[in-house]
C-alpha positions as CSV (number, residue, x, y, z in Angstrom):
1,X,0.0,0.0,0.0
2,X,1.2,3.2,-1.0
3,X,0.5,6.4,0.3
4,X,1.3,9.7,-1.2
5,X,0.9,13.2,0.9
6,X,2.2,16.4,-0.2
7,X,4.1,17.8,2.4
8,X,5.4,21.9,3.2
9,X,7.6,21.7,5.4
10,X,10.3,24.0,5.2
11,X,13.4,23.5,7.7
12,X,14.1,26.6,9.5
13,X,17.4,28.5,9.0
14,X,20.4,27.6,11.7
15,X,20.4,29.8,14.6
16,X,24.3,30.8,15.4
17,X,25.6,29.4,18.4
18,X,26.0,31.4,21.6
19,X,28.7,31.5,23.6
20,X,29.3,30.0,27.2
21,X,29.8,32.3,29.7
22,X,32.8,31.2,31.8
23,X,32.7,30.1,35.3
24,X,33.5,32.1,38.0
25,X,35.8,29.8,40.2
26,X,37.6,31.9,43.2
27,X,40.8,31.0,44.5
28,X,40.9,30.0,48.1
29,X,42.9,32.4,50.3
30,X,42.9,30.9,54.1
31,X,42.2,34.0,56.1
32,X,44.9,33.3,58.2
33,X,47.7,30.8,58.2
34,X,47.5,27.0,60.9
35,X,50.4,25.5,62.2
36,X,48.4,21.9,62.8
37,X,52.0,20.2,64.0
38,X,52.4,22.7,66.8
39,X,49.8,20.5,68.9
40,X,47.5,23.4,69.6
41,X,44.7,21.4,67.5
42,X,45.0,18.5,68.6
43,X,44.7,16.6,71.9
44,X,48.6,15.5,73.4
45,X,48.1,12.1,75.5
46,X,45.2,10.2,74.7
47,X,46.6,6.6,75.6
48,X,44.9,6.6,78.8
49,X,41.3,7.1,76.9
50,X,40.4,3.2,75.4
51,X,38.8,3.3,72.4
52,X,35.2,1.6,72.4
53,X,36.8,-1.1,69.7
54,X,39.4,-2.1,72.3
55,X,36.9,-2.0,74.9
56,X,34.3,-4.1,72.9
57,X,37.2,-6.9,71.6
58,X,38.7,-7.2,75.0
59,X,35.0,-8.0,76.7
60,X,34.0,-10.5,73.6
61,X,37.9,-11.9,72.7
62,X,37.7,-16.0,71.3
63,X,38.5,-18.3,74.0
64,X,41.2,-20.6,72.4
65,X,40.0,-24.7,73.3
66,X,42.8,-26.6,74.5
67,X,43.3,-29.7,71.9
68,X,41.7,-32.8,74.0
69,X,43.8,-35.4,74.2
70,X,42.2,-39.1,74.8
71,X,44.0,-41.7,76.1
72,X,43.0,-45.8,76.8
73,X,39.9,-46.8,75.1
74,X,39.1,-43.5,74.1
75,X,42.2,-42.9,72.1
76,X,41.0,-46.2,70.2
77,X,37.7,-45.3,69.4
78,X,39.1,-41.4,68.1
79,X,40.9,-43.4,65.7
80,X,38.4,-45.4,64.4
81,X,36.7,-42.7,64.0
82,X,39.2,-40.7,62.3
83,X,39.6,-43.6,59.5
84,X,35.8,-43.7,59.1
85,X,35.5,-39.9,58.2
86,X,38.2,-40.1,55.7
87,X,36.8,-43.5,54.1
88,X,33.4,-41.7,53.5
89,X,35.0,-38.0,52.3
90,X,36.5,-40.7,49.4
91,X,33.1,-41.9,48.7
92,X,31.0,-39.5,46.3
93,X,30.6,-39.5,42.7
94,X,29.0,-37.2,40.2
95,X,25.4,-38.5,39.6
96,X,25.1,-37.9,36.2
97,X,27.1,-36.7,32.9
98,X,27.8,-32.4,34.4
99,X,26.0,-33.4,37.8
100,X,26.9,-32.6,41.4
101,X,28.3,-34.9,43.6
102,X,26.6,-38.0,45.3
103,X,27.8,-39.7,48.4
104,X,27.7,-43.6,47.5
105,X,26.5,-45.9,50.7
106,X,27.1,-49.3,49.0
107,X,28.6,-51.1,46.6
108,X,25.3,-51.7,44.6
109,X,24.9,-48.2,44.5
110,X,29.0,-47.6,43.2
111,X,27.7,-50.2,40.1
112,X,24.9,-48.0,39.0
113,X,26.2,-44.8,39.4
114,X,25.8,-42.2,36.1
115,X,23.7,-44.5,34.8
116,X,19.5,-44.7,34.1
């Protein structure tokens, strides 16, 4: 479809640019002249004033454990229990082809692993 319109428009002649004014940016002139490393500005001993940080880490500080060392039958069952953790942090396998990791119980479940 075709559609024909007569048009009179005319564009309007380019208006000259006009120019910026400049900013007016006054220098800084201190009215008079600070000596800040003659001490008069600032305050001379503050190590007897604790800061609330200190305060606040010195009330709430971690209480470091003491390792617990077992000994007899204890010491046997740590052990055992030691080899069992690191037997089952061996045991997961990815699911599936890009999957996340699985933790496998059995053996029947190690043979069917990744598969339908």
């Amino acid at each position: 479809m075709l559609v024909y319109c007569k048009s009179s428009f005319k564009p309007k002649k380019k208006r000259k640019p006009v120019a910026k004014a400049k900013k007016f940016v006054p220098s800084f002139k201190p009215m008079r002249e600070i000596d800040f490393t003659a001490g008069k500005y600032r305050a001379t001993d503050t190590s007897h004033i604790p800061s609330k940080i200190e305060s606040f880490l010195a009330e709430n500080a971690p209480m470091h454990a003491i390792p617990t060392k077992y000994d007899g039958e204890l010491a046997v069952r740590e052990a055992i229990a030691q080899e069992e953790i690191a037997r089952k942090a061996k045991c997961v396998a990815p699911a599936f082809n890009k999957g996340n990791y699985t933790y496998i119980a059995s053996e029947e479940q190690a043979k069917w692993v990744g598969r339908k």
